[in-house]
Each structure stands twice: as C-alpha cells, then as structure tokens.
N, C-alpha and C positions, 0 to 999 in steps of 0.2 A: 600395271599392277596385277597381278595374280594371285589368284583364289588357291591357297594352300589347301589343296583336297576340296575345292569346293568352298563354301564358307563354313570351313567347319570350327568354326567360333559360336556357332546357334546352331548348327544341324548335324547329327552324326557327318563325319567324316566318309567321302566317297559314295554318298546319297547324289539320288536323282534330286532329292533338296536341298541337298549342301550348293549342288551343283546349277540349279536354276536360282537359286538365291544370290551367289556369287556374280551372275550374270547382272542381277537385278540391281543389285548394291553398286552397280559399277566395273567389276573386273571388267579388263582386259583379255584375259587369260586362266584359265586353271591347269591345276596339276595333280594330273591322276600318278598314283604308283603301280606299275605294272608285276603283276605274280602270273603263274600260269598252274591250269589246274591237271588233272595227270593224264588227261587227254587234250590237253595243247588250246585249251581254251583263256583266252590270257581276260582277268580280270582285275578288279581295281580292289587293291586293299592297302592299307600301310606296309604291314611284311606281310610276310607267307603262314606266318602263324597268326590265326585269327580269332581267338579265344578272346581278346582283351577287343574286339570291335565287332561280334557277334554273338546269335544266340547257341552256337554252337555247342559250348557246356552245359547245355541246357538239353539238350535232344537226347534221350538214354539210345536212339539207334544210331549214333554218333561214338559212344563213348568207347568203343574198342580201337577207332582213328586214333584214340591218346598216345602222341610218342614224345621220346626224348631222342633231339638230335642236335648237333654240332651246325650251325648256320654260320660262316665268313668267321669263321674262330670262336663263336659264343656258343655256350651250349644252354637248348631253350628245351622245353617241357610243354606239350599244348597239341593243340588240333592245327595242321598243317596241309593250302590248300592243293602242294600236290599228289595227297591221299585222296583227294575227291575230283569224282567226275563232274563235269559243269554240271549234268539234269540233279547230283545232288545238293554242290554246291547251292545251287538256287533255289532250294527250299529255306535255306539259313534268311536271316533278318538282322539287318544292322543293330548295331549298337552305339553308345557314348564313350570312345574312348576316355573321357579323365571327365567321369561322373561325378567327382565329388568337388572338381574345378568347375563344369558346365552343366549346372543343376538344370540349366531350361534345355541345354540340349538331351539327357536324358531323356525328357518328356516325351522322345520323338522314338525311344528304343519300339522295335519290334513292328516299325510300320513301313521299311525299306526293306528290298531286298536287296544282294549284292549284285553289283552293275559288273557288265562284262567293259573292253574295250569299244565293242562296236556301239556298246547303250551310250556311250559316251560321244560316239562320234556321231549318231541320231541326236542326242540334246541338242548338241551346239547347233546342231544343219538347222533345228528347230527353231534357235533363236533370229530376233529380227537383223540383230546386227551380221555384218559379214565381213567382218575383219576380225574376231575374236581367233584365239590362236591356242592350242594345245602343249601345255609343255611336261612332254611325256618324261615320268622318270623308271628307268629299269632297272629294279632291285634286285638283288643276290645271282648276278648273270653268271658269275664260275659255279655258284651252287647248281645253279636252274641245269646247266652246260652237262657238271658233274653226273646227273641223274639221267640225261637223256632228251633234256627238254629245253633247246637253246632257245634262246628268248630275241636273239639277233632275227632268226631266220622268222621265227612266229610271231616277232613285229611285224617283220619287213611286210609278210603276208595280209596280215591286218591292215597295214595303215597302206599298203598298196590302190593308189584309182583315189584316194582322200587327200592325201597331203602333198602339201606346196611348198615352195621357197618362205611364202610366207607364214603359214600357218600353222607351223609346228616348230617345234623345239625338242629337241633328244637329247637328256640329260642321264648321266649316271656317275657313281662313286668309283666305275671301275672304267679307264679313259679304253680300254681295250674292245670293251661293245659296243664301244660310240663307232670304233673302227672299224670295229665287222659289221654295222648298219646302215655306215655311209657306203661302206665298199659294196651293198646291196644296193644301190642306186636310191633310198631314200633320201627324198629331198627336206631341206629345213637346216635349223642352226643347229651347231651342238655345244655342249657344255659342261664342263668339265666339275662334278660336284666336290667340294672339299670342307672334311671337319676340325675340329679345332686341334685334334691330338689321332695318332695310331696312324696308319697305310693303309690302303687302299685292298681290297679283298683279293683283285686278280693278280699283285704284285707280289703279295704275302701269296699267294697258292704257287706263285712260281718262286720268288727268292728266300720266303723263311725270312730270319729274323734280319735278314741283309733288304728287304724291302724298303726304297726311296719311301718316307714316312711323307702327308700331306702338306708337313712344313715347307719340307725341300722344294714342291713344286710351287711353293708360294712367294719363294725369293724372285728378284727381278731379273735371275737365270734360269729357272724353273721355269717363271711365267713366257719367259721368249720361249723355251722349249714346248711349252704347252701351245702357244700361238702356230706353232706348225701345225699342229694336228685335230684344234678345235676354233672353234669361235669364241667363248668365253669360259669362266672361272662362274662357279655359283657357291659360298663362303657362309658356313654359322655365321652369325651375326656379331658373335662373340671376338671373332678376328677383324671385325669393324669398330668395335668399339674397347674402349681405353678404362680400367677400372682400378682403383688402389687397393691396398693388400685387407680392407675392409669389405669390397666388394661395394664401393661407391663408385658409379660412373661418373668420368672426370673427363670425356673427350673423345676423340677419334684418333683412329691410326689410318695412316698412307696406303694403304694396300691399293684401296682404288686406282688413287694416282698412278700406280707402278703397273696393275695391271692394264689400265689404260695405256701406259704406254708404249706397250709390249702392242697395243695391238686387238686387246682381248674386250668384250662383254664382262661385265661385270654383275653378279645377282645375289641377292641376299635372302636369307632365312632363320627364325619364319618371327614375322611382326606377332604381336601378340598383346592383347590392353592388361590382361588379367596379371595382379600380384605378382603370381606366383615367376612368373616369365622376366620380372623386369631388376633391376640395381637396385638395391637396399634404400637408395637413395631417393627413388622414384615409387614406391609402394605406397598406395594410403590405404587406410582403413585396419580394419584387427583382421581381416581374413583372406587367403590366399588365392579368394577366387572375387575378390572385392577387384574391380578396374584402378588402377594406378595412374598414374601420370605416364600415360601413353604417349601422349603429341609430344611431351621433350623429347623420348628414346624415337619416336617415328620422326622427325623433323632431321633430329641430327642424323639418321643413317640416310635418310634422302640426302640431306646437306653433305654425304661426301659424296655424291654425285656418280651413285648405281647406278647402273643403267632398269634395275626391275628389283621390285620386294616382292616377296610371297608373303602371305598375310592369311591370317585367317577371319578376321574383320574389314574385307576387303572397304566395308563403307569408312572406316576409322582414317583409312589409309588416304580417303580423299578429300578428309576431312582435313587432315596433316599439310595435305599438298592445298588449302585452301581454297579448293575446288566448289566448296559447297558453306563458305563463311556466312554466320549470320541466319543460317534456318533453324527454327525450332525442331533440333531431330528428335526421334525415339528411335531407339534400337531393334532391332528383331527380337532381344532376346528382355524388352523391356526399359533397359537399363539407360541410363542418361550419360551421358559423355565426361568426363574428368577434361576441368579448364585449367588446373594448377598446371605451372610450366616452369623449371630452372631456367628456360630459354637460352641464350646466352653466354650464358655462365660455365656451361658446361663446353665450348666453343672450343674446338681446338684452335 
C-alpha cells in the first residue's frame, strides 16, 4: 500500500508530515512527484506550478515569477518551480491543496517547508522499518527536457549509491523517461502510468494528433507491447471500475486480469474516503468533504486483485484489507470510519 504523497489525506501533500505519518499509519511505500527547480535541484511537489500547494502567492518578492505557460498541452497561469533557485524555493511553506475538502489538513498550512528528493531519501533511512520502498513519479519529462533540465539524467544522479532492485519504483506518464533511466543503470521496477482519456505527453510532442491515446496501450496488445519495455501498468481507478450512465458503481472491469496476463504489475490511483472522490452511490452525508462509504469502493478495487493502491488514508486502506478488524480507531484528522457497505452487491 502507498502513501499517495505521503498521507496527504491529513497533512499537506509532500510534507515531512504527510510523509512520517504515512509511515506510521502503515504504508509500505510513498510517492513523491518529482519537478526540478532551475538550477537542477529536483524537489517534491504535485506539478511544477505551485501556487495551489504553497505560500508562494503570498510573497510580494515572488510576484514578478507570475507566468503564463503551455505545460504537456494545457496552458497554466501561476508561479512555476523552474523560475526558482532551490536557496529560494526553500523559503516557500506548504500548503492544503483542496482546503475546502481537508479542513483539518489546512490547519497544518505554513509549518512545512518544500522537501528536496534527498529530504526524502533521509526520512525513510530514518525510519525503523527497512523494507519501505520509494515509488518515484517523474512529471512533465519532455517539458523539463524541452527547457534544459532533463529529469532522466538529474534522477539518475540523485537516486545514485541509494536505490536497489528493491527499493524503489520509477513511475511516469511518459513510457520514454522510464527508458532513458533504466538505460542509466538505475536499478528498481518501472511503471507505466495511464489515464482514463488523451496520450501520453512525449508521444503527443512527437506524433501530434496521430498519438497512440492511453486506451490503446490498454488493450491485451498494447499491454504485451508495454510488457517489453516496463514491469507494470499504474491505472485511474476509474478504469477499474464499472459505473452506469447515472454515475452509480455497479462492479469491476477485467483490466487486471488482462494485464496480468501480459506479464505486467498492476497499481491503482488514488483511494480516497472523502464524498467528493467516490459513485453517487457510495456518498453519505450533505457534504462533499463528509467520508463516504469507503470500504465498498476500497474492498472492491483490492478484490480485483492489484498488485498496490496509492491512497491518501493509507490507515483506511488497511482497514479495507482487514488488517486491523475490531480496534476502536480514531483518525488523524478526528474523524470515525464509515461502516455502511453495498458489499456484495456491487460484485462483478
């Protein structure tokens, strides 16, 4: 199980406390997103523009950083971190990304600062366990590439003397960096991310609107062609699961199966208890940051038999897996566990 950014279900996202917490709750695993900053210092944020996960709109000797630019086809408006040098970077202070979903993780704004790669690789050394494992994901590598600043080579350099067969994981949306980091003698699994709709960003910089879109490497020719060249598939969750034209979930789809067969790792994204994340069908309460009926949606996407979930409640998750039946828990973030369950019913 894996800590999606840490537990960032209760702590900002890509904290030194999202990140010992995830530890604490049980992960296995977390997963930082890699950016790099514009002297090749590679640090952990969601993307590269960091307005929505810091205090960076806040800093008036910041505010000439404000640009508009074109990221893997979208065009974003914000403070972008490879305008800044790491010694700036690192006055910034995290924030809640979806404030108005995780009211107790807000509580936490403006007491982290942003974590480099290496702060990350000091955590884990720190913990007791020693088998926890890193599953590194590398964002916008034809952008990063584009500017100057490959993110293949300034991994490689990083995770160099740290990482092992077992220890790490090398995940990205664009199967072409996984290529140029294995071919750098980095050892570990890799894995091939895919979303529910569009192509992939380095295939669209090369073929244009002729780009093999993620469906195609999802069929059980795709997947054999993908089994050359990685060790698994990691899938929105949304391609796991089976909903009607109401947006009730009704069951699971085969994908597992098929990619199992091919050969492949299988991993899903991202669990989540909160309303707002789940089927119409699985919501309770009047509000969208109220906990839902988790354990049916968590149950059934273990039950097709992933090989890993990312989660951001990593405790929720091993809860699901019935790891820890029968304790009186309390949450990090307060809150009590949701026991209602379709169970069954929803079976494919």
């Amino acid at each position: 199980m894996i800590g999606h950014r840490g537990a960032s279900g209760y702590r900002p996202e890509h904290t030194r406390a999202a990140y010992e917490l995830a530890f604490a709750l049980g992960a296995d695993a977390v997963e930082p997103d890699i950016v790099a900053t514009s002297d090749g210092v590679l640090v952990l944020r969601h993307e590269n523009e960091i307005s929505g996960t810091t205090d960076v709109a806040g800093r008036p000797e910041f505010a000439d950083r404000r640009a508009t630019k074109v990221i893997d086809g979208v065009t974003m408006s914000g403070w972008f971190t490879e305008d800044f040098t790491w010694a700036e970077l690192s006055t910034l202070r995290a924030t809640e990304r979806l404030p108005t979903i995780r009211t107790a993780g807000a509580t936490f704004n403006g007491l982290s600062p942003i974590l480099r790669l290496r702060d990350l690789k000091a955590i884990m050394h720190a913990q007791p366990r020693d088998d926890l494992i890193m599953v590194a994901e590398i964002k916008h590598a034809t952008y990063f590439e584009s500017i100057g600043l490959p993110l293949d080579e300034l991994f490689a350099a990083e995770i160099s003397g740290w990482a092992t067969p077992a220890n790490l994981i090398v995940e990205s949306f664009e199967q072409a960096v996984l290529g140029r980091i294995r071919d750098r003698g980095v050892p570990g699994r890799y894995v091939f991310l895919a979303e529910a709709a569009g192509s992939p960003a380095d295939l669209v910089a090369r073929w244009g609107r002729k780009a093999l879109p993620y469906s195609a490497h999802l069929t059980p020719a795709g997947l054999a062609r993908l089994a050359t060249d990685v060790d698994g598939v990691s899938v929105d969750k949304k391609l796991l699961l089976r909903t009607d034209a109401s947006g009730r979930l009704i069951g699971t789809t085969d994908l597992v199966e098929h990619a199992h067969a091919a050969g492949l790792e299988v991993y899903t994204w991202t669990l989540r208890a909160e309303n707002r994340f789940l089927a119409k069908n699985l919501r309770r309460g009047s509000s969208a940051r109220d906990f839902g009926d988790w354990l049916t949606e968590f149950r059934l996407i273990i039950g097709t038999g992933v090989d890993g979930v990312f989660a951001d409640q990593p405790d929720l998750v091993l809860e699901a897996l019935g790891l820890d039946q029968g304790q009186d828990r309390h949450r990090p973030d307060g809150r009590q566990p949701a026991v209602e369950s379709l169970g069954d019913d929803l079976r494919s």
